[in-house]
C-alpha positions, 0 to 999 in steps of 0.5 A: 464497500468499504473506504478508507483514507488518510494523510500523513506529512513524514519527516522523509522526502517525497522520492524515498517515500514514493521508491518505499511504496513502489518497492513491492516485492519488499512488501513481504518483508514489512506489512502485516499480514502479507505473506509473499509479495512479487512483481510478475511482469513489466508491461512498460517502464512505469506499469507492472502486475504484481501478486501478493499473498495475504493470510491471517491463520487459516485464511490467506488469498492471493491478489493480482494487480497492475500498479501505475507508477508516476513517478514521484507524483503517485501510485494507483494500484488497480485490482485484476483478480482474487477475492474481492469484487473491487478494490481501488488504491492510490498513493498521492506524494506532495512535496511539503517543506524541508525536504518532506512529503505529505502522503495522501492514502486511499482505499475502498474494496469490497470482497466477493464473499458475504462472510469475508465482507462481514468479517472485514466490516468488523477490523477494517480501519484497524487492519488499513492503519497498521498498513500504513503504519507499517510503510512509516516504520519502514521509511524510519528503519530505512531513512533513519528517525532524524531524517528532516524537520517537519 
């Protein structure tokens, strides 16, 4: 299985980034790779399944997931169906000063396929950084670039 974590502290408060990351239809618009991005349904008002498309060249998959909101506190995305055997996500947002937020990000997932679990071994770290990566582009292009000290 592969695991991936990481913390940022961003220049952005706590409920912009939680709104940000919570916002999954928007996610077709700014992640690499994901080609289509939907909430499906709401089961209450903190917990929806959504479905998302990824694809690079020939290879795209669809994900379905329930996503837990606890709201501004974190975000825990569990895996329902697609390619993969298992996959566990969680968003943590702390407070941090001036108005900031320290993100703790963390991932781990294994595919189904023998051949997709090679091929994800080989990219991983990059393609889980450039994920991130997008979500602190967007808050800049949102929020704008001089949003608080950190």
């Amino acid at each position: 299985m592969l695991s991936h974590v990481e913390k940022k502290h961003l220049p952005y408060s706590q409920k912009q980034m939680f709104d940000l990351v919570a916002d999954v239809g928007s996610y077709k618009e700014f992640t690499p790779w994901c080609m289509g991005s939907r909430v499906k349904t709401w089961e209450s008002d903190h917990v929806f399944l959504a479905d998302l498309i990824v694809g690079y060249k020939v290879f795209r998959e669809k994900f379905s997931s329930r996503v837990v909101l606890d709201k501004p506190n974190q975000i825990t995305i569990e895996y329902l169906k697609g390619p993969l055997k298992n996959l566990k996500n969680t968003w943590v947002f702390s407070e941090a000063k001036n108005e900031t937020c320290i993100i703790d990000f963390s991932v781990e997932f294994e595919f189904k396929s023998v051949a997709l679990q090679g091929l994800a071994n080989m990219f991983f770290n990059e393609v889980v950084k450039r994920m991130v990566d997008a979500f602190e582009t967007r808050a800049e292009e949102i929020y704008g670039s001089e949003n608080h000290e950190i």
